[in-house]
C-alpha positions as CSV (number, residue, x, y, z in Angstrom):
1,X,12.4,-4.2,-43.4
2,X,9.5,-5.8,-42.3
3,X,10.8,-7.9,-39.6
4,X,12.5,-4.7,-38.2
5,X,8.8,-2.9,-38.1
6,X,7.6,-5.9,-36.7
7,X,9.9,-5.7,-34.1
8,X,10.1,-2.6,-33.5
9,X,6.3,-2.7,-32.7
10,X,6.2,-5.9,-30.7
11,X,8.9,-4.2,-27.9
12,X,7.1,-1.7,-27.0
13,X,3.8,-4.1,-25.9
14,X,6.7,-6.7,-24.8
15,X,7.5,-4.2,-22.2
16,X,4.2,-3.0,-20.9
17,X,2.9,-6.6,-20.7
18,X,6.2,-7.3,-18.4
19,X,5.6,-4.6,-16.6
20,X,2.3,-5.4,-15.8
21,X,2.8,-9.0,-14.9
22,X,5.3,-7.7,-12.3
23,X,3.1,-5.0,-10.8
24,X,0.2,-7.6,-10.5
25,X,3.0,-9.6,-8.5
26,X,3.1,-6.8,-6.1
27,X,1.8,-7.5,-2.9
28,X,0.8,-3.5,-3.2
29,X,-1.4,-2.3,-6.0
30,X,-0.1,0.7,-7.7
31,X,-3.5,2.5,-6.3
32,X,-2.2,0.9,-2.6
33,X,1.0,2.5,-3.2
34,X,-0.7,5.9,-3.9
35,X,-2.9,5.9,-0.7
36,X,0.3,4.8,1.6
37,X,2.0,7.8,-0.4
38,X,-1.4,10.0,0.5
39,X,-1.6,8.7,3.7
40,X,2.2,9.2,4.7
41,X,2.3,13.0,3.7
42,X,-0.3,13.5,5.7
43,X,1.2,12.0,8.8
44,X,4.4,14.3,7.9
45,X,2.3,17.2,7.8
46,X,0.9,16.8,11.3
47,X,1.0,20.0,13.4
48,X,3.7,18.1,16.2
49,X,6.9,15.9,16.2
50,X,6.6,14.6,19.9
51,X,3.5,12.0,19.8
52,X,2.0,8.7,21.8
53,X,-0.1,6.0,19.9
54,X,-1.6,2.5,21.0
55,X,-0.6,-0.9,19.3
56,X,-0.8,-4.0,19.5
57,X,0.4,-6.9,16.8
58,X,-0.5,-10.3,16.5
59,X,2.2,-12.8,15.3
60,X,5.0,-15.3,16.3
61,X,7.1,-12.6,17.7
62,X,8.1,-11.5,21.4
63,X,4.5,-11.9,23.4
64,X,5.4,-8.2,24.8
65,X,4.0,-7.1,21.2
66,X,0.9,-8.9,21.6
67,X,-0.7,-6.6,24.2
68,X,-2.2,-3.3,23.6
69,X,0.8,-0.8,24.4
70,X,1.3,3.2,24.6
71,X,4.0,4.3,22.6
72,X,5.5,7.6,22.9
73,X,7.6,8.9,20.0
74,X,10.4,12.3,20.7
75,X,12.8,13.5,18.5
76,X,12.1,10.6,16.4
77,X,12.6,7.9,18.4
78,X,10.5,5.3,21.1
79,X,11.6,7.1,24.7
80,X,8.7,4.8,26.7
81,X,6.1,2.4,26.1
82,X,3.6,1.3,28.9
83,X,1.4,-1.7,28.4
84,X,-2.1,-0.9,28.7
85,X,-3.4,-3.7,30.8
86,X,-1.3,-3.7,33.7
87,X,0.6,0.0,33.7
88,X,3.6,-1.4,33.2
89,X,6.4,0.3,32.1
90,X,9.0,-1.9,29.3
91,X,11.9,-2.0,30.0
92,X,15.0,0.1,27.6
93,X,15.9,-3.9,26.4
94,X,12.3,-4.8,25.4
95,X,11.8,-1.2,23.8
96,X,13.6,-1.5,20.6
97,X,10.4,-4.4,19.6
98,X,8.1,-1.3,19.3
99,X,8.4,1.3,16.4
100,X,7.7,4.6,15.5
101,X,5.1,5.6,12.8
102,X,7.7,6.7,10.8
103,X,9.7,2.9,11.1
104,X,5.7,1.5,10.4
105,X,5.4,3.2,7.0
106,X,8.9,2.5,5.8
107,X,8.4,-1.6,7.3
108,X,5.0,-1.7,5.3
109,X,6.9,-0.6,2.1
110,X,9.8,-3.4,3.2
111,X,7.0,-5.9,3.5
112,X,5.3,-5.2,0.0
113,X,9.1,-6.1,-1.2
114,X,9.3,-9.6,0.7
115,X,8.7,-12.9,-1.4
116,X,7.2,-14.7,1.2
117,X,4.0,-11.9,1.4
118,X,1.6,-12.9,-0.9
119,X,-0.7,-9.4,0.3
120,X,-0.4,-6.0,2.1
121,X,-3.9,-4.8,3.8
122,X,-3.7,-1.4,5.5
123,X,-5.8,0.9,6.4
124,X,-5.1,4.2,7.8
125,X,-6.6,7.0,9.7
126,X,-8.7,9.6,7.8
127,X,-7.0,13.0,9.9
128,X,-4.0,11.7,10.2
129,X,-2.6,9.6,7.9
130,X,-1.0,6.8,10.5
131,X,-1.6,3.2,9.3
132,X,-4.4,1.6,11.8
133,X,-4.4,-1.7,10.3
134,X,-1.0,-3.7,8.8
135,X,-1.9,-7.1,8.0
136,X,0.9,-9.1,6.0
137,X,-0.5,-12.0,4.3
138,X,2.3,-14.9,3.4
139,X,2.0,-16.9,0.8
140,X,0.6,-20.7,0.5
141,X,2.8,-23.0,2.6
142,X,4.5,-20.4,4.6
143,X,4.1,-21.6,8.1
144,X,4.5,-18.9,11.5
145,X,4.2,-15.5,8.7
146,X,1.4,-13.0,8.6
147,X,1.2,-10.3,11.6
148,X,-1.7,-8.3,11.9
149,X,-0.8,-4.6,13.7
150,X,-3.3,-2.5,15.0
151,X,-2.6,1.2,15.9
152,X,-4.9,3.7,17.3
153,X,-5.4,7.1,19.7
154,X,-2.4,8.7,17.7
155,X,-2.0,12.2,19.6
156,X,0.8,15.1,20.5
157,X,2.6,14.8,23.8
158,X,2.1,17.3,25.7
């Protein structure tokens, strides 16, 4: 009878020490899950569905991505993006690269799940909710990972 109280004892601590190691192995705290969840509803409770940002993100990716762009978002999905510098409009082919707010919350949350991302840093915008910072951080020995995205000037179309 002993062993069986024993036991039945131990399992319970088995389990929360388990699930602790494995929410310290998230690259998102379980307080950084709560402010992306704070963060997101507030974004979904904006006052307008049709909306332009700025972004820019640094990583090995298509150099198009590098340079500060304006995004605009209708219905849901990209319908132009212009790059800052030079007023150029990209073209439909080189349009599916940028994302919508919506895609950047659910690709931080995809990110947080990755084995190769040792860390998640965002940080998001006080009145609105949208992310303003994403920076991915691999882990040791991971060569060309990490991005750092930077969004900003979120605002209804008009």
């Amino acid at each position: 009878m002993a062993f069986n109280m024993s036991r039945l004892t131990l399992t319970p601590i088995l389990s929360f020490v388990a699930g602790s190691a494995l929410a310290c192995a998230s690259p998102l705290s379980p307080g950084e899950s709560r402010a992306l969840d704070e963060a997101q509803a507030r974004w979904a409770a904006r006052t307008f569905q049709s909306y332009s940002f700025e972004t820019r993100i640094g990583c090995f990716c298509p150099p198009i991505l590098n340079e500060w762009s304006r995004v605009e978002v209708v219905n849901g999905s990209v319908t132009r993006v212009v790059l800052l510098e030079s007023g150029t409009e990209v073209s439909p082919e080189e349009r599916v690269y940028f994302r919508t707010v919506e895609q950047v919350f659910d690709d931080i949350r995809a990110a947080s799940r990755h084995e190769w991302v040792k860390d998640v840093v965002v940080r998001f915008d006080p009145e609105l909710g949208y992310p303003t910072l994403i920076r991915l951080v691999p882990e040791e020995g991971i060569l060309d990972a990490g991005s750092e995205q930077h969004l900003r000037n979120a605002a209804a179309l008009p």
